[in-house]
DSSP file (Angstrom, degrees, kcal/mol; ACC not computed):
  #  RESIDUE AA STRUCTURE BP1 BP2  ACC     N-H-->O    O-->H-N    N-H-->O    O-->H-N    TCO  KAPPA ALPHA  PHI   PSI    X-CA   Y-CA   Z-CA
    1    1 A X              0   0    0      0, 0.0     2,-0.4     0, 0.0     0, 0.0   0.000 360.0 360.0 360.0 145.3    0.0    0.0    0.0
    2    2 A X        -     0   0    0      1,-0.0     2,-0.3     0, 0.0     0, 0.0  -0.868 360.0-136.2 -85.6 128.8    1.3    3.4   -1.4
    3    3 A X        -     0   0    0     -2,-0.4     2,-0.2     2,-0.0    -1,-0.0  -0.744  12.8-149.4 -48.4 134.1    1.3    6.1    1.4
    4    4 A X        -     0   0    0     -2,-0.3     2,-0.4     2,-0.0     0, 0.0  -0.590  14.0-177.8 -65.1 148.3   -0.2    9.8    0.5
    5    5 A X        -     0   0    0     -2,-0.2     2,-0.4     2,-0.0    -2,-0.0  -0.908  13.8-149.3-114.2 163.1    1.3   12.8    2.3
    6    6 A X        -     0   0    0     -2,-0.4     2,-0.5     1,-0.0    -2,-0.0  -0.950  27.2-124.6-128.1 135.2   -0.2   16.5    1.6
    7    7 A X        -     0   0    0     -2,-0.4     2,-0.5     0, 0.0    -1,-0.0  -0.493  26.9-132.1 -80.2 136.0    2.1   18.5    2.0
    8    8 A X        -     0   0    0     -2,-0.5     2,-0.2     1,-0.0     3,-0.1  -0.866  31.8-114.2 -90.1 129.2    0.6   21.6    5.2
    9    9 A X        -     0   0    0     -2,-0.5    -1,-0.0     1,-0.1    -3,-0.0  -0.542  34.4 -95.4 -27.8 124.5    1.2   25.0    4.2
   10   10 A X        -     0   0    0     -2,-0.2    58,-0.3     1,-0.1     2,-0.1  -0.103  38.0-161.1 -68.1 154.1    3.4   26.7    6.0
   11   11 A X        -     0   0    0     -3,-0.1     2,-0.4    54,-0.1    40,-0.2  -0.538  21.0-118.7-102.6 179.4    2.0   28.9    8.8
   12   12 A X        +     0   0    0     38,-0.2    38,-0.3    -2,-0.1     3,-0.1  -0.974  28.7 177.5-122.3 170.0    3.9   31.9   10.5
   13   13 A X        +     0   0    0     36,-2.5     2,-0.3    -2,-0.4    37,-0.2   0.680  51.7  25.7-132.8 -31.2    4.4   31.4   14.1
   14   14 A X  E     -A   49   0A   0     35,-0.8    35,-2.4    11,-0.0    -1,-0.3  -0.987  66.8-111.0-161.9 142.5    6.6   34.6   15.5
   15   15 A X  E     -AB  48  26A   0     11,-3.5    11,-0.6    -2,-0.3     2,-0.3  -0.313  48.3-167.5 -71.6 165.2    7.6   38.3   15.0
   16   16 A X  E     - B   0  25A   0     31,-0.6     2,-0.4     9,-0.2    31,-0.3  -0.909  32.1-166.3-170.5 147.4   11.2   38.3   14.1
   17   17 A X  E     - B   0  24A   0      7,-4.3     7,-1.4    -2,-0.3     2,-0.3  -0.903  18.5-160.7-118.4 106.5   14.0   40.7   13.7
   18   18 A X  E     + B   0  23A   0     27,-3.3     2,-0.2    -2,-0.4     5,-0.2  -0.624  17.7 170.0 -66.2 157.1   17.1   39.0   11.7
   19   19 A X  E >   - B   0  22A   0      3,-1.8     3,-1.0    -2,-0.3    25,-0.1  -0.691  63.9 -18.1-151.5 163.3   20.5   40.9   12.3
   20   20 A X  T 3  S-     0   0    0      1,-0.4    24,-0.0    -2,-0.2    -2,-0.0   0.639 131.1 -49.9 -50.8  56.7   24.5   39.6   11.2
   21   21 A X  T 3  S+     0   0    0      1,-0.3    -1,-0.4     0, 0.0     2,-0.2   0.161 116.7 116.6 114.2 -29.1   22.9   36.0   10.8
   22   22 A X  E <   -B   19   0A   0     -3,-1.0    -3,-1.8     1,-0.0     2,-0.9  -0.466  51.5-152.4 -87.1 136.1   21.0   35.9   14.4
   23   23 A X  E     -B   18   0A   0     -2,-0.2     2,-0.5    -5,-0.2    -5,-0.2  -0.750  11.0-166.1-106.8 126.7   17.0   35.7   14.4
   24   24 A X  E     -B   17   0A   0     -7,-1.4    -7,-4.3    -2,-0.9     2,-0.2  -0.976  19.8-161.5-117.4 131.4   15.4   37.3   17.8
   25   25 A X  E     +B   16   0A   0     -2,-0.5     2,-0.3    -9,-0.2    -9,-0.2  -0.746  25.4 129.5-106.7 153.9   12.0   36.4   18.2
   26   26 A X  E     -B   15   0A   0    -11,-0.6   -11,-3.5    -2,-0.2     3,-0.1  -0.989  54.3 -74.2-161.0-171.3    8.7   37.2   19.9
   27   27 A X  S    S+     0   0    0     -2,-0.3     2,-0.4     1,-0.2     3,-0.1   0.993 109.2   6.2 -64.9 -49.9    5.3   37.8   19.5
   28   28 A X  S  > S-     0   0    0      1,-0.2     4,-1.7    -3,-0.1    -1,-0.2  -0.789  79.6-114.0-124.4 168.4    5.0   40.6   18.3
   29   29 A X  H >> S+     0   0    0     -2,-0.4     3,-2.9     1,-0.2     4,-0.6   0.964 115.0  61.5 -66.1 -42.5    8.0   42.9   17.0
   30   30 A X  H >4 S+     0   0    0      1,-0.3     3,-0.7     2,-0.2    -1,-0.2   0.733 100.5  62.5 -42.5 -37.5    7.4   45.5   19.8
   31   31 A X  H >4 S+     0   0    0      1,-0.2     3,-0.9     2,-0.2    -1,-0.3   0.855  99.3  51.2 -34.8 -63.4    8.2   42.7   22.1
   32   32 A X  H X< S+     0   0    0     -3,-2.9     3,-0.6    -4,-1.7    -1,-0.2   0.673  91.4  62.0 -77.5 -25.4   11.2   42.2   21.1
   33   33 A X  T << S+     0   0    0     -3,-0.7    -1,-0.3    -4,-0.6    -2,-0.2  -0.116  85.7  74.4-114.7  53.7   13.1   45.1   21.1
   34   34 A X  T <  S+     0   0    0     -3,-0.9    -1,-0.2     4,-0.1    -2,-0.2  -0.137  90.3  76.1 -36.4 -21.7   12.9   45.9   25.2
   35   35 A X  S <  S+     0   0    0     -3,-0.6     2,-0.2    -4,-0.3    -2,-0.1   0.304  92.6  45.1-108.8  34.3   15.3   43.2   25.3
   36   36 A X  S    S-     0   0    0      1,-0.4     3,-0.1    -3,-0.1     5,-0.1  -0.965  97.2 -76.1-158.7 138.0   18.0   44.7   24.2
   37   37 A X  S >  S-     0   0    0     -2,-0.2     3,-0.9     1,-0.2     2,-0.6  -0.118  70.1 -95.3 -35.3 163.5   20.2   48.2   24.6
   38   38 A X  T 3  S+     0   0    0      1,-0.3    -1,-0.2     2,-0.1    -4,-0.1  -0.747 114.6  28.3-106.3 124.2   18.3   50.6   22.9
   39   39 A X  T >  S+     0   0    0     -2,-0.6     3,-1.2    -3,-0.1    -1,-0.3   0.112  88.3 118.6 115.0 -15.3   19.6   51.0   19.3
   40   40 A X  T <  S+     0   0    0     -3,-0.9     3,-0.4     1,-0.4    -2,-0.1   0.804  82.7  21.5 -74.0 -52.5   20.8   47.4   19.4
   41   41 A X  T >  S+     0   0    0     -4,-0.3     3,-2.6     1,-0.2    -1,-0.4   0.017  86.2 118.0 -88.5   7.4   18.6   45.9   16.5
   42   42 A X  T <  S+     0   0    0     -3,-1.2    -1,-0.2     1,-0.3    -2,-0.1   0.853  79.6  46.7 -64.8 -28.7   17.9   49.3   14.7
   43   43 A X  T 3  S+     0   0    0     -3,-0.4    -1,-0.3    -4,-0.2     2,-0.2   0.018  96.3 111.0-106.9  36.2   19.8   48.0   11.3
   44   44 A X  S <  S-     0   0    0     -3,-2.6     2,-0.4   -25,-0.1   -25,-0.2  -0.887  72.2-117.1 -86.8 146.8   17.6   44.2   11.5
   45   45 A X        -     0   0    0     -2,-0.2   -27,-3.3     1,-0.0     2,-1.0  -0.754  25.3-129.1 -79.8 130.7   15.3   43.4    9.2
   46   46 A X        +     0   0    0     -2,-0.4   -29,-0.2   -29,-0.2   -17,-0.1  -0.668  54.4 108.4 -53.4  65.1   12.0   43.0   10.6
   47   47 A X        -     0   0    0     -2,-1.0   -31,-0.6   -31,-0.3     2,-0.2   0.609  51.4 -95.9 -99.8-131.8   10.1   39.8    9.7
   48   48 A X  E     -A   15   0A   0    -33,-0.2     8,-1.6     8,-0.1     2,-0.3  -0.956  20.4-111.3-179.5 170.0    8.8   36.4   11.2
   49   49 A X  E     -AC  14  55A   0    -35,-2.4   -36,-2.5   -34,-0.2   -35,-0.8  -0.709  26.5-146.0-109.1 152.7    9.5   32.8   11.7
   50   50 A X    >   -     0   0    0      4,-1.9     3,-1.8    -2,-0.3     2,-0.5  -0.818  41.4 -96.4-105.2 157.6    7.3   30.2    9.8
   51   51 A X  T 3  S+     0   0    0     -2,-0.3   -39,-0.1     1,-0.2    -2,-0.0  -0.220 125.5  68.7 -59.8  37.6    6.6   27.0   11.7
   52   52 A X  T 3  S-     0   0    0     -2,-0.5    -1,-0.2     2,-0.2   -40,-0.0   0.351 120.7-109.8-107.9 -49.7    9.6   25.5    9.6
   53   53 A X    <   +     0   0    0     -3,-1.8    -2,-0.1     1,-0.4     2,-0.0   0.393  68.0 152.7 102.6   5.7   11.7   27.8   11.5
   54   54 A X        -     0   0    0     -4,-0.1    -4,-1.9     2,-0.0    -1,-0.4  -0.555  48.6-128.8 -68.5 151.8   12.5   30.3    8.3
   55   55 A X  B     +C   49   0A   0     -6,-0.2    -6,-0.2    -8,-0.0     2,-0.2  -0.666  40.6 176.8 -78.1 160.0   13.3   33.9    8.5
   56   56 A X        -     0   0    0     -8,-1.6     5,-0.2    -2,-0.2    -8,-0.1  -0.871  22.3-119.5-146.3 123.7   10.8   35.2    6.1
   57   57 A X     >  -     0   0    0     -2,-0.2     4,-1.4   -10,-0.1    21,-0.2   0.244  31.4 -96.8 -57.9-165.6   10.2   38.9    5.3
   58   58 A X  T  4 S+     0   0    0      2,-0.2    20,-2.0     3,-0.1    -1,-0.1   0.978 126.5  45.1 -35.0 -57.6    7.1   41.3    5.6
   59   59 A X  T >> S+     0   0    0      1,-0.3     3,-2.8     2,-0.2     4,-2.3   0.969 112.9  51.0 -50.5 -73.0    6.3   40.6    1.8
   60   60 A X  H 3> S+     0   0    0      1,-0.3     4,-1.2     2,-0.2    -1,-0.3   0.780 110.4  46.2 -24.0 -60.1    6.9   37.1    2.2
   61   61 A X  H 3< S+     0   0    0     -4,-1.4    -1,-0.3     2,-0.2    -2,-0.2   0.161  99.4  68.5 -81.6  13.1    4.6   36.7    5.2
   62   62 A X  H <4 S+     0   0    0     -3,-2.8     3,-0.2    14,-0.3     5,-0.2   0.676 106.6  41.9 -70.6 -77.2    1.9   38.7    3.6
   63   63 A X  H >X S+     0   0    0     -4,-2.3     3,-2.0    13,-0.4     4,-1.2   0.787 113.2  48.0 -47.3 -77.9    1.5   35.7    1.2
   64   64 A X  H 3X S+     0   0    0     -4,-1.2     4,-2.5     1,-0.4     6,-0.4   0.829 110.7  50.7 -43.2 -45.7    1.9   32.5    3.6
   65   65 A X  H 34 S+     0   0    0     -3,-0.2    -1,-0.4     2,-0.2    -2,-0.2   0.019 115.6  43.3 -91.2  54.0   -0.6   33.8    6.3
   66   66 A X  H X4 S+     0   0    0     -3,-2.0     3,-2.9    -2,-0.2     5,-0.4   0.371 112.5  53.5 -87.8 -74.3   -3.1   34.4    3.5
   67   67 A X  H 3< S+     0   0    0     -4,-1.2    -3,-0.2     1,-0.3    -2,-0.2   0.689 116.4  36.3 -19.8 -60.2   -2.3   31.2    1.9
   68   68 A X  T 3< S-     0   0    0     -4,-2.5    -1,-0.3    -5,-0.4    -3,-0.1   0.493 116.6-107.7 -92.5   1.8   -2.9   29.1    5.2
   69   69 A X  S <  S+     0   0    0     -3,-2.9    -2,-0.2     2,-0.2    -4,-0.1   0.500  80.9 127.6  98.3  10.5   -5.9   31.2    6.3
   70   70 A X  S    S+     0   0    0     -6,-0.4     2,-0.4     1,-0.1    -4,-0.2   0.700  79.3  31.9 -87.3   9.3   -4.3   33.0    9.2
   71   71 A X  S    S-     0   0    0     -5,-0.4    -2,-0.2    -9,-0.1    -1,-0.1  -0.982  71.9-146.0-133.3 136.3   -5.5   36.5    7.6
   72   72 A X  S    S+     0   0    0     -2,-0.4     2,-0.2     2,-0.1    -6,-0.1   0.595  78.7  43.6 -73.1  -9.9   -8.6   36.9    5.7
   73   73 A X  S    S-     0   0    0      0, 0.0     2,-0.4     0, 0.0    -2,-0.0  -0.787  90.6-101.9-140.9 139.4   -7.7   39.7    3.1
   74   74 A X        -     0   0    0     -2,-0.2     2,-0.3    -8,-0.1     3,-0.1  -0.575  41.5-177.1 -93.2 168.9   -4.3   39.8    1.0
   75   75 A X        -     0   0    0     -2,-0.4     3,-0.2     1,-0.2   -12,-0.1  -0.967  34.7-139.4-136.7 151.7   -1.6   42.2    2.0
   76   76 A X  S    S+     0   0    0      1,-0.3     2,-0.4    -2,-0.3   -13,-0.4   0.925  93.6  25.2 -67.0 -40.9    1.6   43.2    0.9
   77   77 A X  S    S-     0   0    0    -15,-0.1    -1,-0.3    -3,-0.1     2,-0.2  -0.980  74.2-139.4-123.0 123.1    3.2   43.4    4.1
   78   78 A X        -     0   0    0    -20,-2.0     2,-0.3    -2,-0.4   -16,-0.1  -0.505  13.0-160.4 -75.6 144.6    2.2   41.5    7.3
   79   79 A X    >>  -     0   0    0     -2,-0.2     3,-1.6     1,-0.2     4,-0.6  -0.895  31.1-124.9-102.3 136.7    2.3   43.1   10.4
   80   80 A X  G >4 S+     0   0    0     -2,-0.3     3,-3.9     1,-0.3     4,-0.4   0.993 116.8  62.0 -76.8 -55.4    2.5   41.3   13.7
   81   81 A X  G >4 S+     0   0    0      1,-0.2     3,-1.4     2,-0.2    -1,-0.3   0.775  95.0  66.3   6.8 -57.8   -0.9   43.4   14.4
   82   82 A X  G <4 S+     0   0    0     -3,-1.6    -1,-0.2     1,-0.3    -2,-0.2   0.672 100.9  40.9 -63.6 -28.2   -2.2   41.6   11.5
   83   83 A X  G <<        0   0    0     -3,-3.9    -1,-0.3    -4,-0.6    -2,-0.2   0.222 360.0 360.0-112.6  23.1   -2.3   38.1   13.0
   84   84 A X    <         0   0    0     -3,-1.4    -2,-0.2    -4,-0.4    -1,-0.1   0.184 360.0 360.0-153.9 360.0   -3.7   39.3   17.1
């Protein structure tokens, strides 16, 4: 007997800031940067983690929480806002 598997859309899971290679996470971005000298994260890009455990940008994470239903409307850019 052949097994199926369907492949799950990835979801996104967590705010994220990348910077030189490191991803700091939270819920939401505000979250995240209180936990750090003040200025610390100013040049990261601002994104999110998928339940894969990718950085993915704004753009990017417009499309995947459409795509899996966690937003109802498309967007260009997700906002952590967007998903709470």
């Amino acid at each position: 007997m052949r097994k199926t598997f369907i492949a799950m859309p990835l979801m996104i899971i967590k705010a994220a800031i990348i910077k030189d290679g490191t991803i700091y996470t939270g819920k939401r971005h505000g979250d995240i940067f209180p936990q750090f000298p003040l200025g610390f994260l100013r040049c990261g890009e601002q994104g999110f983690v998928t339940d894969k455990g990718k950085f993915v940008n704004r753009g990017q994470a417009a499309k995947i929480a459409y795509e899996c239903g966690q937003i109802p409307i498309k967007k260009s850019e997700l906002f952590s806002e967007d998903l709470y």
